[in-house]
C-alpha atoms as a printed R data frame, in Angstrom:
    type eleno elety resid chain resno      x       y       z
1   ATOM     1    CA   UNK     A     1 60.174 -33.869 -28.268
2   ATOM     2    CA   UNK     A     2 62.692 -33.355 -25.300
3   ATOM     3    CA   UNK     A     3 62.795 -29.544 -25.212
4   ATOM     4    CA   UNK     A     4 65.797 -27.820 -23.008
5   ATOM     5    CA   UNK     A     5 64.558 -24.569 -22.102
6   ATOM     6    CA   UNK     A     6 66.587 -21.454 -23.274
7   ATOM     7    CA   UNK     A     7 65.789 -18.524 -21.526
8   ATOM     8    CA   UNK     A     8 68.221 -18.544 -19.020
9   ATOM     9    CA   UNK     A     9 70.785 -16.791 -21.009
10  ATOM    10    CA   UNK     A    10 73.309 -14.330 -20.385
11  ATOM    11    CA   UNK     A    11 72.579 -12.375 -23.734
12  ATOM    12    CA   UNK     A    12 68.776 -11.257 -22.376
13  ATOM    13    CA   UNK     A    13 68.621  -8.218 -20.972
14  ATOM    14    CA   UNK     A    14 66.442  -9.389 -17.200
15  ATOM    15    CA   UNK     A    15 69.278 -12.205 -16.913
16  ATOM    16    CA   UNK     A    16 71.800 -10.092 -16.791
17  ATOM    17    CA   UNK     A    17 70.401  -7.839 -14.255
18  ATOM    18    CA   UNK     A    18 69.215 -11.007 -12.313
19  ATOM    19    CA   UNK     A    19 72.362 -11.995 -12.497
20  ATOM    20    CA   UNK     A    20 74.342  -8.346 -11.160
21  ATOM    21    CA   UNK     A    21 71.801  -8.802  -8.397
22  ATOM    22    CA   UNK     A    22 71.895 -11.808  -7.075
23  ATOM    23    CA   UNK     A    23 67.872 -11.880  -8.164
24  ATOM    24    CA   UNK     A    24 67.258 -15.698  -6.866
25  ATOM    25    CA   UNK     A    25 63.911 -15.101  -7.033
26  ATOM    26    CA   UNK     A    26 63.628 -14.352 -10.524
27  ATOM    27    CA   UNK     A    27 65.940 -17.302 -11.901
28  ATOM    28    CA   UNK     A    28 63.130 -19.280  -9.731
29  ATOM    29    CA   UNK     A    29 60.068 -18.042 -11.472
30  ATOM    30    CA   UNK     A    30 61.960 -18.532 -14.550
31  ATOM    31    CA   UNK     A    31 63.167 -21.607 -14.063
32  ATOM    32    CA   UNK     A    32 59.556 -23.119 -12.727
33  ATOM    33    CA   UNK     A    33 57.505 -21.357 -15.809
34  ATOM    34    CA   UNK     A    34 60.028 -22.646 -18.287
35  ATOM    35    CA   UNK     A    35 59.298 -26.243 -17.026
36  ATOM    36    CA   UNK     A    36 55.629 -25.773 -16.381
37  ATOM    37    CA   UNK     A    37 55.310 -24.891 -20.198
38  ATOM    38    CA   UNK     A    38 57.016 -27.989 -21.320
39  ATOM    39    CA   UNK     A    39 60.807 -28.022 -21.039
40  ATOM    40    CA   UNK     A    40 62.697 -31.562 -19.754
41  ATOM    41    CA   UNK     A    41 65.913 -29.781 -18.688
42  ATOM    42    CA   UNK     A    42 67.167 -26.269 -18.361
43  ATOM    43    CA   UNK     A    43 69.771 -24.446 -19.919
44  ATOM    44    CA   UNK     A    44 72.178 -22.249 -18.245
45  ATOM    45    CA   UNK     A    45 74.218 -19.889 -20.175
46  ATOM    46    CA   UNK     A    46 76.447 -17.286 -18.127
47  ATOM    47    CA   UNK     A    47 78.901 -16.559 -20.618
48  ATOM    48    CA   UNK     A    48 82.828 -17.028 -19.725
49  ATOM    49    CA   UNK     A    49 82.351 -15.347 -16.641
50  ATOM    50    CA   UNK     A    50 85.982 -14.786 -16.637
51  ATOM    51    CA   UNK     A    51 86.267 -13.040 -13.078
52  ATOM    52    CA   UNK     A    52 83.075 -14.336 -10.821
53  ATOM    53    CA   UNK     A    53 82.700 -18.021 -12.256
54  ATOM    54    CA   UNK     A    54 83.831 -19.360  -8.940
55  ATOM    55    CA   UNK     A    55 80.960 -17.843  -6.988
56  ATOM    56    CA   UNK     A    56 78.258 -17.529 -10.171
57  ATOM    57    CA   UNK     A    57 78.226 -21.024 -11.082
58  ATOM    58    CA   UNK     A    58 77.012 -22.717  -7.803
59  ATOM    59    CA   UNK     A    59 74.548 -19.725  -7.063
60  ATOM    60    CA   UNK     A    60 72.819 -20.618  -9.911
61  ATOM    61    CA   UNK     A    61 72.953 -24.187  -9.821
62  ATOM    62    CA   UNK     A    62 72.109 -24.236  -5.946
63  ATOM    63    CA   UNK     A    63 69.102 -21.149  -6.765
64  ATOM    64    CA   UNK     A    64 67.362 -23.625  -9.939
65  ATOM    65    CA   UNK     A    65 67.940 -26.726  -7.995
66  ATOM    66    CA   UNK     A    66 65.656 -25.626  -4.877
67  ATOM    67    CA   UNK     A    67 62.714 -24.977  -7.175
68  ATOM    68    CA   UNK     A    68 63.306 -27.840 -10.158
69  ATOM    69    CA   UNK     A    69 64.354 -31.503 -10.304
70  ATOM    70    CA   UNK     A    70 64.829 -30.805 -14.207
71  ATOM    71    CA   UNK     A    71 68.402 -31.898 -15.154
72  ATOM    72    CA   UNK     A    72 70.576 -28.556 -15.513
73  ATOM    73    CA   UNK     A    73 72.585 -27.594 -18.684
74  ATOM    74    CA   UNK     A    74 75.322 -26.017 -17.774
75  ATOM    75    CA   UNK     A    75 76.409 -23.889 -20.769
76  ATOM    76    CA   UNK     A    76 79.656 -21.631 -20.958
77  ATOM    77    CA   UNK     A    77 83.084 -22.118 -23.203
78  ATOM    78    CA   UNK     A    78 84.221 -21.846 -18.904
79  ATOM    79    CA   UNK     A    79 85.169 -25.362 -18.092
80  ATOM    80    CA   UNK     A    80 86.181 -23.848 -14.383
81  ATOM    81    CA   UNK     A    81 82.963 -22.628 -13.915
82  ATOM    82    CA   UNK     A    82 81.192 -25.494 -15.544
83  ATOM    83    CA   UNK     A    83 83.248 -27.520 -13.511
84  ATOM    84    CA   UNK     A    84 82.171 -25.171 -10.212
85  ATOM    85    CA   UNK     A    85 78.512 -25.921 -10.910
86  ATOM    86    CA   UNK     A    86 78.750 -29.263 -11.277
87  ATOM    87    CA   UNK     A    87 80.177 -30.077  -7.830
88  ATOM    88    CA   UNK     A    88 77.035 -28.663  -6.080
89  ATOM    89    CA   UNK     A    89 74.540 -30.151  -8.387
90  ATOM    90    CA   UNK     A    90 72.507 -32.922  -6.621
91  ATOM    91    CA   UNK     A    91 69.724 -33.836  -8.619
92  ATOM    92    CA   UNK     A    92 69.135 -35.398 -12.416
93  ATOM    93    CA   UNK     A    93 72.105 -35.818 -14.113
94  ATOM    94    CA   UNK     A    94 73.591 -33.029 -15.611
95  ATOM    95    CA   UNK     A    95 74.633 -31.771 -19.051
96  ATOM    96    CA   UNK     A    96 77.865 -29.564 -20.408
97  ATOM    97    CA   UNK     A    97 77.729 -27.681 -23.181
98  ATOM    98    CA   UNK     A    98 79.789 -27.805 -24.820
99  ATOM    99    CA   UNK     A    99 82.404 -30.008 -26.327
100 ATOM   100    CA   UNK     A   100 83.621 -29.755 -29.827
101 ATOM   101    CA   UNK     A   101 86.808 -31.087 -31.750
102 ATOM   102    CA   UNK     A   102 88.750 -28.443 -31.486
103 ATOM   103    CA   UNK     A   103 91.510 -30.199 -29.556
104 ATOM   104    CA   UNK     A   104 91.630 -28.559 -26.516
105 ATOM   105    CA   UNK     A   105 88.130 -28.963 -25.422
106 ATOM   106    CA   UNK     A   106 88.493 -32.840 -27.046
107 ATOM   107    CA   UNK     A   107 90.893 -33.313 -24.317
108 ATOM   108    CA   UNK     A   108 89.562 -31.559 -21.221
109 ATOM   109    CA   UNK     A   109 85.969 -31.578 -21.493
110 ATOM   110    CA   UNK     A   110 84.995 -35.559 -21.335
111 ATOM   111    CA   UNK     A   111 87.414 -35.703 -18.601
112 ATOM   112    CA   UNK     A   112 85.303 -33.062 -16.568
113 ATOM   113    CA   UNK     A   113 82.206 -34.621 -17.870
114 ATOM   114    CA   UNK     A   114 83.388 -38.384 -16.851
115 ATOM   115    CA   UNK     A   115 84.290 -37.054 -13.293
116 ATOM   116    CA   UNK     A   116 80.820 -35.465 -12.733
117 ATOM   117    CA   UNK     A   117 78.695 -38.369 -14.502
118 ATOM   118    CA   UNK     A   118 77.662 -35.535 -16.685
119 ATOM   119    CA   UNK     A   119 76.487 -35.755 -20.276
120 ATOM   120    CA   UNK     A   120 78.172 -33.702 -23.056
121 ATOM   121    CA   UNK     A   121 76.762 -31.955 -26.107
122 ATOM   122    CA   UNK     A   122 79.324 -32.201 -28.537
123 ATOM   123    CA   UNK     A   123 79.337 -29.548 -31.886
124 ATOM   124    CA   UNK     A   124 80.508 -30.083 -35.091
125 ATOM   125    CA   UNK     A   125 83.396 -27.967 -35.170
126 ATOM   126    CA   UNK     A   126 86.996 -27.876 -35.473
127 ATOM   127    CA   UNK     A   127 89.560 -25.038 -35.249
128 ATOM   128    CA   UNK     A   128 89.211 -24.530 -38.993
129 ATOM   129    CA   UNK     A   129 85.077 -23.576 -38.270
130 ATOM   130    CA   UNK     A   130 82.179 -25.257 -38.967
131 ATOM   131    CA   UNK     A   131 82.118 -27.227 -42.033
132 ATOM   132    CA   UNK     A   132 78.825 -26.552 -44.025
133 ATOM   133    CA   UNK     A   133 78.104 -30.006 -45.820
134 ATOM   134    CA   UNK     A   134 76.695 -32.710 -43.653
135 ATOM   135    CA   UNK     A   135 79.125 -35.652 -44.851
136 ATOM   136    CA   UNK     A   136 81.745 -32.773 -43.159
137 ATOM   137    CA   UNK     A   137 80.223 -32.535 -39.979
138 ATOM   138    CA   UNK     A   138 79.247 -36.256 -39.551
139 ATOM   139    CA   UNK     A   139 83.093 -36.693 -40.330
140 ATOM   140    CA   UNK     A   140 83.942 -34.881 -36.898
141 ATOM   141    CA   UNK     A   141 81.485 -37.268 -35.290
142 ATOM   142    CA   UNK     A   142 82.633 -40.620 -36.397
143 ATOM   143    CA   UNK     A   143 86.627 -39.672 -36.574
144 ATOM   144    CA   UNK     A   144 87.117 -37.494 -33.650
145 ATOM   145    CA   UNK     A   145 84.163 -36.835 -30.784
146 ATOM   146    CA   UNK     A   146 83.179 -40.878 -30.797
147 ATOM   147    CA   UNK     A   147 86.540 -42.019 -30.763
148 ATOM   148    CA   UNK     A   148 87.197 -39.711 -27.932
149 ATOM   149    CA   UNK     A   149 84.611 -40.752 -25.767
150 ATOM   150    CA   UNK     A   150 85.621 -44.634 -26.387
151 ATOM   151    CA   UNK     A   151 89.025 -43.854 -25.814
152 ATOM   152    CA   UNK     A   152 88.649 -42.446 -22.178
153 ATOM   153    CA   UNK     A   153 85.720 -44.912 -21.731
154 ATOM   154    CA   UNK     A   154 82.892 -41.833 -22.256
155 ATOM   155    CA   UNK     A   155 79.494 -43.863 -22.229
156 ATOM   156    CA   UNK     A   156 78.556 -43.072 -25.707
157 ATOM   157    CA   UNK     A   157 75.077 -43.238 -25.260
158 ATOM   158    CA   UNK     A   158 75.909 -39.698 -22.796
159 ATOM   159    CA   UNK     A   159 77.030 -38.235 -25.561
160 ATOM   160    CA   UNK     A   160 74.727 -35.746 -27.396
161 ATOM   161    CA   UNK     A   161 75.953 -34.665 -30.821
162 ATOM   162    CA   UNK     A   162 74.768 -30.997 -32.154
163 ATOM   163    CA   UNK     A   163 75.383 -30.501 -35.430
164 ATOM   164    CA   UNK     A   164 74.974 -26.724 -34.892
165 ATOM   165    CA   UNK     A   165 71.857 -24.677 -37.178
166 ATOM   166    CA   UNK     A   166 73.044 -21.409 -38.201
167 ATOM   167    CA   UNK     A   167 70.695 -18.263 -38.801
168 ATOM   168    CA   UNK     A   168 69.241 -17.539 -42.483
169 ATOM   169    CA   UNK     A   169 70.402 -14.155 -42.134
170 ATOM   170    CA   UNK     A   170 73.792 -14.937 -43.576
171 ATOM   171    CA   UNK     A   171 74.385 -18.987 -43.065
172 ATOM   172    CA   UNK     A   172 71.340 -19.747 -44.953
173 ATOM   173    CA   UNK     A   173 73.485 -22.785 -47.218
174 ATOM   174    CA   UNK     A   174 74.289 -24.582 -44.191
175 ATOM   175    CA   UNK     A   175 70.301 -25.090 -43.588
176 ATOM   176    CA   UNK     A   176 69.224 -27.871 -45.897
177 ATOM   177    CA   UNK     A   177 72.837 -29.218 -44.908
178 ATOM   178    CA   UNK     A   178 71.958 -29.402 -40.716
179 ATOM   179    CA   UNK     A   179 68.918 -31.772 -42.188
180 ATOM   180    CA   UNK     A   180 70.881 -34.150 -43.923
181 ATOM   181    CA   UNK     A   181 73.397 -34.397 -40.887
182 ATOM   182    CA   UNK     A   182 70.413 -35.200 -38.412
183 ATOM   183    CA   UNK     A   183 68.978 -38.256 -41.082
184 ATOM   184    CA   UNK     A   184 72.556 -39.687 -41.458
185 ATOM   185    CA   UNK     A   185 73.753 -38.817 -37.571
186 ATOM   186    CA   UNK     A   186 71.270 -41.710 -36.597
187 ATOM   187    CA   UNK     A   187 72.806 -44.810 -38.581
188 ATOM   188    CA   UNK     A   188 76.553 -43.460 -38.203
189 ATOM   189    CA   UNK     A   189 76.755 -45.799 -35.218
190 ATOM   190    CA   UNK     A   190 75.269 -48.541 -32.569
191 ATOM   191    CA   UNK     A   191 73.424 -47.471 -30.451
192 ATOM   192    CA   UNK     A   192 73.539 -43.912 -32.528
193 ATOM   193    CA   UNK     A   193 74.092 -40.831 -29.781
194 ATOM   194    CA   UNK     A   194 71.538 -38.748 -29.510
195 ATOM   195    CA   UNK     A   195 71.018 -35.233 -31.398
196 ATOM   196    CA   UNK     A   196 70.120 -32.149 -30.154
197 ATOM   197    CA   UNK     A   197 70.179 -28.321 -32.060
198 ATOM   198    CA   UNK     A   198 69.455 -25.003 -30.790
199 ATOM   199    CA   UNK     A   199 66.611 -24.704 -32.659
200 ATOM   200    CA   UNK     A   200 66.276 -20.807 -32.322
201 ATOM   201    CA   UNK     A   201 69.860 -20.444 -33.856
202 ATOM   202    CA   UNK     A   202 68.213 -20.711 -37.155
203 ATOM   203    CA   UNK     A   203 66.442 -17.053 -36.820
204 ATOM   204    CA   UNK     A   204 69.182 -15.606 -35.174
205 ATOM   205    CA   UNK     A   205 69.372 -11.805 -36.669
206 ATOM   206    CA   UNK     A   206 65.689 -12.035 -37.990
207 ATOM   207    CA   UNK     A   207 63.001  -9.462 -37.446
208 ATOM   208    CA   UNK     A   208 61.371 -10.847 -34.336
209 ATOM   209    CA   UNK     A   209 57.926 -11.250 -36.101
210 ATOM   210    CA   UNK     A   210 59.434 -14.034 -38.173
211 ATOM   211    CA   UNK     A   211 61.279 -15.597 -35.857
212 ATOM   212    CA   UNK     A   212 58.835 -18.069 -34.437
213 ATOM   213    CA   UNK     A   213 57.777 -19.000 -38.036
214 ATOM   214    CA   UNK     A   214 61.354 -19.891 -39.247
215 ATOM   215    CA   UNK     A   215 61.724 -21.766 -35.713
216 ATOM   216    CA   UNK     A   216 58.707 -24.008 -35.998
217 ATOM   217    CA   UNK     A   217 58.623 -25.116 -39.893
218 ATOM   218    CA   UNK     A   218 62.342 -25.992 -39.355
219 ATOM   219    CA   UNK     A   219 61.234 -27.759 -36.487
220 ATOM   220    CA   UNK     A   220 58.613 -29.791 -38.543
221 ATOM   221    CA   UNK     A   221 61.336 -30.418 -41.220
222 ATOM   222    CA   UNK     A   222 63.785 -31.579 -38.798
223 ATOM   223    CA   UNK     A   223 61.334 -33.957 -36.619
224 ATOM   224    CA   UNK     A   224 60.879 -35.386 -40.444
225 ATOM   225    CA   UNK     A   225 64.570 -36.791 -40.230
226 ATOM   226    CA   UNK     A   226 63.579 -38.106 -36.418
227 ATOM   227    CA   UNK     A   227 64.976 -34.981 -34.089
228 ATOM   228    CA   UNK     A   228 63.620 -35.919 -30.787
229 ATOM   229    CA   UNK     A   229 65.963 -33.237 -29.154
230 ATOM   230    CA   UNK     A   230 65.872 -29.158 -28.975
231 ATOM   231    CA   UNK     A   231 67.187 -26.253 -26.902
232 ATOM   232    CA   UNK     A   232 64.803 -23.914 -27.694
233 ATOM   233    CA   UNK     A   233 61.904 -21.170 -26.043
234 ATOM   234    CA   UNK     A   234 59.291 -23.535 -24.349
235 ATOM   235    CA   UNK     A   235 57.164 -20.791 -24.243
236 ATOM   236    CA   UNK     A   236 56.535 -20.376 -27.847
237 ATOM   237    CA   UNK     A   237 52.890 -21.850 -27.748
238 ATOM   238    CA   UNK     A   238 52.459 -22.003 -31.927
239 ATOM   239    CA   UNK     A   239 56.448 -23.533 -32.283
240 ATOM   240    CA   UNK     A   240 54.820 -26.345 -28.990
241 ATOM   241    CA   UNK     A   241 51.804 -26.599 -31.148
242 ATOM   242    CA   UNK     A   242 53.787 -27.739 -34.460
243 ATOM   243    CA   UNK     A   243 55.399 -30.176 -32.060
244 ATOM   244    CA   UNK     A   244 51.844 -31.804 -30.828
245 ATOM   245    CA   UNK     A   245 50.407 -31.959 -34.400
246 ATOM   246    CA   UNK     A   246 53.305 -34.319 -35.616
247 ATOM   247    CA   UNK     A   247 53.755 -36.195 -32.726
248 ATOM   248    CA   UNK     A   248 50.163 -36.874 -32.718
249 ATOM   249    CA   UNK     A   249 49.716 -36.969 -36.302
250 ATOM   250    CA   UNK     A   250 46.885 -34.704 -35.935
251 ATOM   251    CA   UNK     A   251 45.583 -33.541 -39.242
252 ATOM   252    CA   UNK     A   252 42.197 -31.910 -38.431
253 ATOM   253    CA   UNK     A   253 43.187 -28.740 -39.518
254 ATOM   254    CA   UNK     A   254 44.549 -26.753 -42.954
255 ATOM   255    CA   UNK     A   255 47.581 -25.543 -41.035
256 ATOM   256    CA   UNK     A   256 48.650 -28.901 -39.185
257 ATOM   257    CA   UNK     A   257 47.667 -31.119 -42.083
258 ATOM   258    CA   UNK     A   258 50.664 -28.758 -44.231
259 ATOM   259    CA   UNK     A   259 52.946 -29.323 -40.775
260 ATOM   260    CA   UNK     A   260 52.712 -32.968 -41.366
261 ATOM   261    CA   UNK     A   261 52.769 -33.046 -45.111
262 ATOM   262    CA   UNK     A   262 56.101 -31.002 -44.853
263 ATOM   263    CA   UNK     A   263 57.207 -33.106 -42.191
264 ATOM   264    CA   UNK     A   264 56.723 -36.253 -44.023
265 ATOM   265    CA   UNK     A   265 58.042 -35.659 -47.129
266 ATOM   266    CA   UNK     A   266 61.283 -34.577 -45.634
267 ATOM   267    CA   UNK     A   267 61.117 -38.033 -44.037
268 ATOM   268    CA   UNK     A   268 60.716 -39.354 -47.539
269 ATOM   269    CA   UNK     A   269 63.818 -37.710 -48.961
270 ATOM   270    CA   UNK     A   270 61.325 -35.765 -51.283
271 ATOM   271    CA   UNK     A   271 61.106 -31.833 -51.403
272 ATOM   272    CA   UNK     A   272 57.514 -30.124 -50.044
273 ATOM   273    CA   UNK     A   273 54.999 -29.508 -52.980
274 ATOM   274    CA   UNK     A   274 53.765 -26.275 -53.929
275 ATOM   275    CA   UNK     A   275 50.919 -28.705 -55.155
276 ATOM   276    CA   UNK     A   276 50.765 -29.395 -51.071
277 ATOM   277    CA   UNK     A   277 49.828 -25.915 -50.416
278 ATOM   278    CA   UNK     A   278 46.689 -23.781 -49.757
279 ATOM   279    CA   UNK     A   279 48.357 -20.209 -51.621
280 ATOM   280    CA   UNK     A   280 45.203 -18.522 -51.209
281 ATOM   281    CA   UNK     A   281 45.395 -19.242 -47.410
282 ATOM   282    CA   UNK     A   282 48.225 -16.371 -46.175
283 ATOM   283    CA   UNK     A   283 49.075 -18.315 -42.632
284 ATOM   284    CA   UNK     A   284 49.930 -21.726 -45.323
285 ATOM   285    CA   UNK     A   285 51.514 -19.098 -47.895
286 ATOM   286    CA   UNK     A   286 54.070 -17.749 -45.439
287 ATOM   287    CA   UNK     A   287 54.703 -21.502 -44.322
288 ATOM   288    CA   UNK     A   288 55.739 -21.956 -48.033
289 ATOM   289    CA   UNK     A   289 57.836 -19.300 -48.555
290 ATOM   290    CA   UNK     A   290 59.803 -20.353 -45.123
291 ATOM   291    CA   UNK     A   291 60.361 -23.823 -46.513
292 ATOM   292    CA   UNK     A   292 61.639 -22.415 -49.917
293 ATOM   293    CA   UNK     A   293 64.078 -20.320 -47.356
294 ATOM   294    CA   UNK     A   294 65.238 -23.085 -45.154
295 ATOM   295    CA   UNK     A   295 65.610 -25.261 -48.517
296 ATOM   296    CA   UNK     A   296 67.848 -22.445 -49.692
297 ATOM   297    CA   UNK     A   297 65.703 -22.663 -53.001
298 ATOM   298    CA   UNK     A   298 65.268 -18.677 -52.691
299 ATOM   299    CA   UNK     A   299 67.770 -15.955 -51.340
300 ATOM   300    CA   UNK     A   300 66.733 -15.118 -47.909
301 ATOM   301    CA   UNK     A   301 65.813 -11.317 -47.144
302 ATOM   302    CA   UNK     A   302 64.067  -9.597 -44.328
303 ATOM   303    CA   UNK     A   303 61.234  -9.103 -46.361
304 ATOM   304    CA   UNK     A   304 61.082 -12.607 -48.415
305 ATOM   305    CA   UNK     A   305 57.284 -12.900 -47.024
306 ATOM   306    CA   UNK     A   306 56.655 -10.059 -49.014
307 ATOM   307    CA   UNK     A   307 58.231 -11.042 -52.152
């Protein structure tokens, strides 16, 4: 699993101070413990930025670059400021997010992104919103963000397609749907681009004891339908640890051997078993109930380990 770290993000509390004062020192420790835990790349959400983008975007870029050779995401609807960072960048190859097919940022961003031999994520969306079934958002792939990239001769295979997981709290229908996109996403084209979700998206507006739970059995489920691509917390040691089991098939324990069982029969096209599960066990119980969730099978509450 390529993991892009997340925690460089303007919505945290210590990256927005950080960020007020010029803390290079702290976007350095961040930066190096985010990649020393496990993360391939770095993301870099500032937020619009709307009246220090031209001075914010190279700090940063400049600051992570003298203490990583990680590529850099550089994350912001700001294609000024995007466009800022990426002229100072002089390491890996870097990485915009984000394009979608709304048809303003159809036309500018692969421009930008062709300019700067920069990757894009590209999102399922158009200006009417995100459509929930996955024959919808495949759609937006194969008529408009492809054709795009072909048309202004975008390398395709730099093109990295997010079909965008929404939180449970609210979304939870478009769930089993993000699934289905990431199995058919893969044979849509050849070579297919590659896929990458903000995994952590999924237990946006959860109680924060839950939120690694969700996060990690939707991360089994979705490495079921071959994700090989997150932007997610590389810190979260039991969400690294589902990864590890079902890369390495490692079934030597209760717990992992239910990872991989979940994980495979998503593979399969077949729904998890109850008959799969240890109830009497409350760590394989909860893991259960949080497939049943992500399955949209039962309502999703606050308390639905409870229930």
């Amino acid at each position: 699993m390529y993991i892009i770290g997340e925690n460089i993000h303007i919505m945290a509390d210590k990256v927005k101070a950080g960020i007020k004062e010029r803390d290079a020192g702290f976007f350095q420790k961040l930066a190096v413990a985010q990649v020393e835990a496990g993360a391939q790349a770095l993301d870099i959400n500032l937020g619009p930025r709307k009246k220090d983008w031209e001075e914010i975007f190279p700090w940063m870029v400049k600051t992570v670059e003298a203490v990583t050779d990680v590529p850099l995401v550089l994350d912001s609807t700001n294609l000024l400021g995007i466009e800022a960072g990426l002229k100072v960048i002089t390491k890996a190859q870097p990485i915009i997010n984000s394009m979608s097919a709304e048809e303003e940022r159809l036309e500018s961003v692969p421009l930008i992104a062709k300019k700067y031999n920069a990757k894009i994520v590209a999102l399922t969306m158009a200006k009417s919103g995100i459509p929930v079934s996955a024959d919808e958002r495949v759609g937006l792939v194969i008529e408009k963000l492809i054709p795009r990239a072909l048309e202004i001769d975008f390398p395709v295979e730099d093109l990295i397609i997010d079909p965008l997981v929404l939180t449970v709290s609210g979304c939870q229908e478009y769930a089993p749907e993000l699934i289905e996109a990431v199995r058919t996403l893969q044979v849509v084209w050849d070579p297919p681009p590659a896929i990458s979700v903000g995994l952590s998206n999924v237990s946006n507006a959860v109680p924060d004891e839950n939120r690694s739970l969700i996060n990690r059995v939707y991360c089994a489920m979705l490495m079921g339908v071959g994700l090989q691509m997150i932007i997610a917390d590389p810190f979260d040691e039991p969400q690294n640890e589902v990864i590890r089991v079902i890369e390495k098939r490692d079934d030597s324990t209760p717990v992992g051997k239910l990872y991989l069982t979940i994980s495979d029969r998503v593979a399969a096209m077949e729904e998890p078993s109850i008959d799969d599960v240890d109830m009497s066990d409350p760590e394989q119980a909860a893991i259960w109930k949080t497939v049943q969730i992500l399955l949209n099978k039962v309502i999703y509450a606050d308390s639905y380990l409870q229930q």
